[in-house]
C-alpha positions in Angstrom: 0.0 0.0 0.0 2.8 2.3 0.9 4.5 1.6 -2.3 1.3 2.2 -4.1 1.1 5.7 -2.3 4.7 6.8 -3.6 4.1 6.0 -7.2 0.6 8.2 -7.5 2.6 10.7 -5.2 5.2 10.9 -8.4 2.6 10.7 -10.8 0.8 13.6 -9.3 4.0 15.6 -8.8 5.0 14.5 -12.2 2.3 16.2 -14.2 2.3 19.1 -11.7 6.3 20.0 -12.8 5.0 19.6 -17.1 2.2 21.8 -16.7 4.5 24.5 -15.0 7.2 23.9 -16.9 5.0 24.0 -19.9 3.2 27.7 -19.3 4.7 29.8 -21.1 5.8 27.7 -24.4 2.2 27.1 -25.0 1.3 30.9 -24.4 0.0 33.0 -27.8 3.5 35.4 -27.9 5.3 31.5 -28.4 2.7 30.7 -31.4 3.3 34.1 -32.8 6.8 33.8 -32.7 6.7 30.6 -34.1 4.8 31.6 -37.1 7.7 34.5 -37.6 9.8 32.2 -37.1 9.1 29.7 -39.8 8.3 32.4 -42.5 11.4 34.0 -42.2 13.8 30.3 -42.0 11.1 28.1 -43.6 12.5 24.2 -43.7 15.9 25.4 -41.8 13.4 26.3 -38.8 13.0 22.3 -38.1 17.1 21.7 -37.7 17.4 25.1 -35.7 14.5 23.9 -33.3 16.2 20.8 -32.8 19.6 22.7 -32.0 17.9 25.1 -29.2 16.6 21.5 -28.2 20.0 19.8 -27.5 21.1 23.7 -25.7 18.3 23.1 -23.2 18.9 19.6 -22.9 22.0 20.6 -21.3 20.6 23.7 -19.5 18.2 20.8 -18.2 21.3 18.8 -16.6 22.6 21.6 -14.7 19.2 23.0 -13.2 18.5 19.3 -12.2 22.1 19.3 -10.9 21.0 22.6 -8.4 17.5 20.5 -7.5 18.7 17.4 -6.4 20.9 19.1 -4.0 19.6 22.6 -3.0 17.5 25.3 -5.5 18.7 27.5 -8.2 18.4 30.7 -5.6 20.6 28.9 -2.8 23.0 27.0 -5.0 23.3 30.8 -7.0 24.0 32.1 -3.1 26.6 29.5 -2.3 28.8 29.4 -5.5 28.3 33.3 -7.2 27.0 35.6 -4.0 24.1 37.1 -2.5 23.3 39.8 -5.6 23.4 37.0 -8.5 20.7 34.9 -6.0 17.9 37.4 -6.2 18.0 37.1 -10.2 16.1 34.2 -10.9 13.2 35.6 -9.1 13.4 39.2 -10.9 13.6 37.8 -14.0 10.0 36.3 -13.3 9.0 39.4 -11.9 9.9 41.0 -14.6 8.7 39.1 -17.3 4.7 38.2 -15.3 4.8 42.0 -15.4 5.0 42.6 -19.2 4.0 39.0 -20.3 0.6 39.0 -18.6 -0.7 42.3 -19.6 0.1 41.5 -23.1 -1.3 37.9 -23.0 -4.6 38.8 -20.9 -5.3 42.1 -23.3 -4.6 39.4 -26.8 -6.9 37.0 -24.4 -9.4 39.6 -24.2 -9.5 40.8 -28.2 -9.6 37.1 -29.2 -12.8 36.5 -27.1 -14.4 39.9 -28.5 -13.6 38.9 -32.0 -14.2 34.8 -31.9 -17.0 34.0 -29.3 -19.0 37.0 -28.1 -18.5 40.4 -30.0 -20.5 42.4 -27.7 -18.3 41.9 -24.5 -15.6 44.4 -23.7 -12.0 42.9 -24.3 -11.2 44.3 -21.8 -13.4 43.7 -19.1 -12.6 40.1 -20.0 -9.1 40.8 -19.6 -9.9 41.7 -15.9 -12.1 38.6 -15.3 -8.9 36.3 -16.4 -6.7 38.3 -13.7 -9.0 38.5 -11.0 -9.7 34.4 -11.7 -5.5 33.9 -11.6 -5.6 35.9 -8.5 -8.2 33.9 -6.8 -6.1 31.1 -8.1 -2.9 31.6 -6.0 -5.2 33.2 -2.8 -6.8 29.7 -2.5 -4.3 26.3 -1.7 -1.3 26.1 -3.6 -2.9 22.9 -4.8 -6.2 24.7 -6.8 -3.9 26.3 -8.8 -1.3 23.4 -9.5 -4.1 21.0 -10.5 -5.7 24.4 -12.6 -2.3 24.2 -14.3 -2.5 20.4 -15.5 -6.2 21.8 -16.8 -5.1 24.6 -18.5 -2.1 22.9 -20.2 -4.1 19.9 -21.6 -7.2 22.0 -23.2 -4.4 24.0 -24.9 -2.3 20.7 -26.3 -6.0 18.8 -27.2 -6.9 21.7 -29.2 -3.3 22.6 -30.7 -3.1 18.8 -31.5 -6.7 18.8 -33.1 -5.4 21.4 -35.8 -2.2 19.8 -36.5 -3.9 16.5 -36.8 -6.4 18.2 -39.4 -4.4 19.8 -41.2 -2.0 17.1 -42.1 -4.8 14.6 -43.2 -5.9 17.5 -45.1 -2.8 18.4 -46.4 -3.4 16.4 -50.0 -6.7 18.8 -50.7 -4.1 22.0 -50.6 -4.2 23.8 -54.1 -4.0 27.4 -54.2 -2.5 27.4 -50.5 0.4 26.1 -51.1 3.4 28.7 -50.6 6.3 29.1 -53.2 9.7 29.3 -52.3 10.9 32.4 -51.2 14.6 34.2 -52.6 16.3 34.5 -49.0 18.9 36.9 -50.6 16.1 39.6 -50.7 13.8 39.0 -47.6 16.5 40.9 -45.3 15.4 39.1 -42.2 18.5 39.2 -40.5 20.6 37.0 -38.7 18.4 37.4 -35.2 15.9 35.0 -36.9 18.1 32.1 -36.4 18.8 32.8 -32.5 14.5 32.9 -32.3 14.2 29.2 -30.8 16.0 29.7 -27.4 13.0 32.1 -26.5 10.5 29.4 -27.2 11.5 26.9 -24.2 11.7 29.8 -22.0 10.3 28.5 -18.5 11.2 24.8 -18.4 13.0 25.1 -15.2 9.4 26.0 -13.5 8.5 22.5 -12.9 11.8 21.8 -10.6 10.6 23.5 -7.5 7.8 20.6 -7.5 10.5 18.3 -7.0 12.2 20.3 -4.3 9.4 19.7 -2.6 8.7 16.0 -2.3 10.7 13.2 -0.9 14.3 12.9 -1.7 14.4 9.8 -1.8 13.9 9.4 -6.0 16.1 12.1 -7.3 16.0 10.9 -10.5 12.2 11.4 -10.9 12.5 15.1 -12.1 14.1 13.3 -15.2 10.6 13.1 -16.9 11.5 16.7 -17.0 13.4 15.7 -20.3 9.9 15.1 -21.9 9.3 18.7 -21.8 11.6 20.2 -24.3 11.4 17.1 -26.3 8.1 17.2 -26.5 7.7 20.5 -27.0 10.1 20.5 -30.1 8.3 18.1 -31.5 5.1 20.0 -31.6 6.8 22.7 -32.4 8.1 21.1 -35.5 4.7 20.1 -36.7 3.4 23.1 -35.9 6.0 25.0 -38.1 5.4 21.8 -40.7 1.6 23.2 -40.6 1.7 26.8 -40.7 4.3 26.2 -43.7 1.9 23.9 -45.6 -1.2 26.5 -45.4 0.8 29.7 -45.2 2.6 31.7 -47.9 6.1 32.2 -46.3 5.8 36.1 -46.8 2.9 36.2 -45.0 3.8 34.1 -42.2 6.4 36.4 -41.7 4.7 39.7 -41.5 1.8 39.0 -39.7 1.1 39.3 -36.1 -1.5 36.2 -35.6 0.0 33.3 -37.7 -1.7 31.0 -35.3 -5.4 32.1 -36.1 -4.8 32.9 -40.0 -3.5 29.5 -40.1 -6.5 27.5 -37.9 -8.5 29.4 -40.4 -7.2 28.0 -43.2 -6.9 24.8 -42.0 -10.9 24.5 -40.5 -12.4 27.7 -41.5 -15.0 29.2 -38.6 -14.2 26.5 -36.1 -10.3 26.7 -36.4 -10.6 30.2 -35.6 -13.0 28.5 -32.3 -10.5 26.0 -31.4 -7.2 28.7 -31.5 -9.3 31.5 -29.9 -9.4 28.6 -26.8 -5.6 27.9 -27.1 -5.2 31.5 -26.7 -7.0 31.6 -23.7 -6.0 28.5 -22.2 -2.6 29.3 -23.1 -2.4 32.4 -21.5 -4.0 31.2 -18.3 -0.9 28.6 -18.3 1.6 31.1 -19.0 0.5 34.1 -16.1 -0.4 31.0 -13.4 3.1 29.4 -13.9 4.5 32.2 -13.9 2.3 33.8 -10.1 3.0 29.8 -9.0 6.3 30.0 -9.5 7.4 33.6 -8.2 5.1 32.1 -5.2 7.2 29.5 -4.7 10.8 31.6 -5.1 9.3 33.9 -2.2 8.9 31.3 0.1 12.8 30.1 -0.6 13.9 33.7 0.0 11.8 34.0 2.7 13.8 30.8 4.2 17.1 31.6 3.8 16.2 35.1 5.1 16.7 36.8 1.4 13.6 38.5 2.0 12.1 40.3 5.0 8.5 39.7 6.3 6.3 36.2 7.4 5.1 33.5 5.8 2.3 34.9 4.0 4.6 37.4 2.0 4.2 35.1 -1.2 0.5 36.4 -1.4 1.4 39.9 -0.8 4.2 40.0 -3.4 1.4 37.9 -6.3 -1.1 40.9 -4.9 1.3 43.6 -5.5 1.9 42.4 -9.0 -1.4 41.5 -9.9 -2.1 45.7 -9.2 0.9 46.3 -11.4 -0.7 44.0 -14.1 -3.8 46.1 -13.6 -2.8 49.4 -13.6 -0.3 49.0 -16.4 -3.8 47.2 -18.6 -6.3 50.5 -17.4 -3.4 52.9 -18.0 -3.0 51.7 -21.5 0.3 50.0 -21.4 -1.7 47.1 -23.3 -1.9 49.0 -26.9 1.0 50.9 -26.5 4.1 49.8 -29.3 6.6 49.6 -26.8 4.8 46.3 -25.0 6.3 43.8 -27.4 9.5 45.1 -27.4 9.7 45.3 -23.4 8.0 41.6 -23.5 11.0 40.7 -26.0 13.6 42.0 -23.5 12.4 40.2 -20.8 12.7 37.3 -22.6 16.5 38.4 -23.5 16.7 39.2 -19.3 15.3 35.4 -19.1 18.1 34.1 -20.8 20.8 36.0 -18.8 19.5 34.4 -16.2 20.0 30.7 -17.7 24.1 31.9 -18.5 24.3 33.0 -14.7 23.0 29.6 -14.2 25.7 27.5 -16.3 28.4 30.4 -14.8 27.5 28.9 -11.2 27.7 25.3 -12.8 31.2 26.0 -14.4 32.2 27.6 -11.1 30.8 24.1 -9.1 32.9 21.9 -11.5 36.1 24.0 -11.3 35.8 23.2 -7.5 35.4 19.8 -7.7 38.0 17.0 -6.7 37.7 15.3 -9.8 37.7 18.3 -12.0 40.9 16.9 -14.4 38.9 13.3 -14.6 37.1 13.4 -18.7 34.0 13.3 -17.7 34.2 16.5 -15.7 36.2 17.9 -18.4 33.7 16.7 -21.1 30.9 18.5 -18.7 33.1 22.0 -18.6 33.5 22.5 -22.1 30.1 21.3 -22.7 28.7 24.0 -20.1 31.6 26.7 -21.6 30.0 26.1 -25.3 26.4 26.2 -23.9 27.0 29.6 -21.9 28.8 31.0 -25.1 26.1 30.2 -27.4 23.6 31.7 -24.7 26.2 35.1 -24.6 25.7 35.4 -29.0 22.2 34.6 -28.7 21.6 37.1 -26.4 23.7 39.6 -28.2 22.1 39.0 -31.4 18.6 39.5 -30.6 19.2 42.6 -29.1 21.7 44.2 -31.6 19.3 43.0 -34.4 16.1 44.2 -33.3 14.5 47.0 -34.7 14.0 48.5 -31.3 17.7 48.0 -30.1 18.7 50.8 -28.4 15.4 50.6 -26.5 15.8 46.7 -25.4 19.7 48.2 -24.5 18.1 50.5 -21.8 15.7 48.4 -20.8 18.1 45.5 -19.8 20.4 48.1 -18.5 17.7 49.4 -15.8 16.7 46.1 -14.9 20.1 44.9 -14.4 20.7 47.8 -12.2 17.4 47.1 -10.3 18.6 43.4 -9.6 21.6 44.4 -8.1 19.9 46.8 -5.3 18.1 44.4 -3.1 21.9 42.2 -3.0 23.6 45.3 -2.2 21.1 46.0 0.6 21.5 42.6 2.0 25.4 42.8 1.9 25.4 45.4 3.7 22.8 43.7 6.7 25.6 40.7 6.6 28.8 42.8 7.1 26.8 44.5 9.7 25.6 41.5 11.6 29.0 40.1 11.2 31.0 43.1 13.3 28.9 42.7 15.8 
């Protein structure tokens, strides 16, 4: 019997860790992307896909390194300081900030415009907040178990339009693209770089982990099914929107995902994406509340962060009024949203390379850092965390909004470094008396 209780333990935590670490690649900004994406790489997308797969695969090794032992936030205190430790969680900060108010606003205009005209987009982009809210008031287990719900509405219904529009693929006539001439398009080299943003947020699922017994570390393996899977429908995806999409238009448009489930089912593709982008958005803005959640209460613990036990609702409150005034102030239509949702994206991947810096640093400590599988992991790690440095680079030097992604990442990083500073400060204190 006790056995029997383990296994549905590690079945229940195991699709508890997808579904966060799912949110945000099944969000609409990821589809949209995607759709970009593929119009401006076409069949190169698939073998650049499976590249960012095998960079997060590694990525994967070294976060599940941190989790068997400790937690990204205190494995980032131990090896690289106090100030590098509070990054993780201002990332996530960061990004529910920006992320949610564009996802619930695009939430809002797709209910207006696919299932009830009448009702204001965004009122309906309040509801979704105020439901998320009441989401992470209630036990932390309503909005877990809301997550697995979320995440399998939006794979049914993204898998019910690939399915359909493969079998349908042989009626295609006039939807077929052409070829494109690549020397002309002038879609810059940022285009290739586009994949490590879309498996942003697969390290949310690990803190599920931290939580249960120790006694299976290797459990949070099934992690692995995340990117994989994800690339894969990814890949048909692309394999789709390339089959009922002219390339050009693929890459100019802002809603690839709904021109394309119109195309491929008419008036109820349009029905099944407008639920994707709901339900896709509800995964993304809850894994991202569950998770900051969670990094409060590890702060909190290692006495990162002032206050009691229940500061993990007042700092999802506190953000939730952010996310509200920033939606009634008009933030949601303003042209600067994407680009600040794009750097925080960028600001998500810094945070990754301060990751594989600690890892570097751990194996460079180790007794058996000359034995070749140690080396083998170091230059690994070394390639990963360069790769992650020219990605990042790239996207911001070849944006069309550079120099405003350049200031952007340069006040955040500033910002990250204050509460550290604060805290060194406590510590030296503490430590002459």
């Amino acid at each position: 019997m006790g056995e029997q209780v383990s296994k549905q333990k590690i079945g229940n935590d195991s699709s508890l860790a997808l579904a966060l670490a799912i949110g945000i690649m099944l969000s609409p900004d990821t589809l949209a992307m995607l759709g970009n994406f593929f119009g401006k790489t076409g069949n190169r997308g698939f073998l650049l896909i499976i590249f960012s797969l095998i960079i997060y695969l590694i990525l994967f090794s070294q976060y599940k390194h941190f989790f068997i032992f400790l937690s990204d936030i205190k494995m980032l205190k131990k090896t690289v300081g106090t100030t590098p430790a509070f990054f993780p969680f201002f990332v996530k900060s960061i990004a529910v900030i920006f992320l949610s108010t564009g996802l619930l606003v695009s939430s809002g205009f797709v209910f207006n415009e696919v299932f009830l005209y009448w009702f204001p987009n965004f009122g309906f982009a309040f509801i979704l907040l105020g439901l998320l809210l009441g989401l992470q008031l209630l036990p932390v287990k309503v909005a877990l178990y809301s997550q697995v719900a979320f995440c399998v509405i939006s794979i049914s219904a993204l898998l019910v339009l690939i399915i359909s529009g493969i079998m349908q693929a042989d009626q295609l006539i006039d939807l077929k693209p052409g070829d494109i001439d690549y020397s002309t398009n002038g879609f810059g080299l940022g285009a290739y770089f586009l994949p490590l943003l879309f498996f942003i947020g697969f390290e949310m699922g690990f803190p599920i982990w931290n939580k249960s017994d120790q006694d299976v570390p290797q459990k949070n393996s099934i992690l692995f099914v995340v990117v994989i899977f994800m690339s894969m429908l990814f890949i048909l995806w692309g394999y789709v929107l390339l089959l009922y999409i002219p390339m050009e238009k693929l890459m100019n448009t802002n809603i690839p995902h709904m021109i394309a489930a119109k195309n491929i089912l008419g008036a109820p593709g349009r029905f099944i994406m407008g639920i994707i982008v709901i339900s896709g958005s509800l995964a993304a803005v809850n894994a991202l509340f569950t998770t900051i959640s969670q990094q409060g209460s590890m702060l909190l613990q290692i006495k990162m962060l002032p206050g009691n036990i229940k500061i993990s609702k007042i700092i999802i409150l506190s953000l939730t009024l952010i996310i509200a005034g920033m939606m009634a102030g008009g933030m949601a239509g303003a042209e600067e949203l994407e680009t600040f949702i794009r750097a925080s994206l960028i600001l998500w991947l810094i945070s990754y390379s301060m990751i594989s810096i600690s890892y570097i640093f751990i194996l460079s400590k180790s007794n058996k850092r000359y034995h070749t599988n140690f080396l083998l992991k170091t230059v690994i790690s070394v390639m990963c965390l360069l790769i992650l440095g020219i990605t990042i680079l790239i996207l911001t030097l070849m944006d069309d909004k550079s120099i405003l992604i350049f200031k952007f990442l340069g006040v955040a990083l500033f910002i990250s470094l204050i509460p550290g500073f604060i805290l060194m400060l406590r510590d030296a204190k503490a430590f002459k008396r």
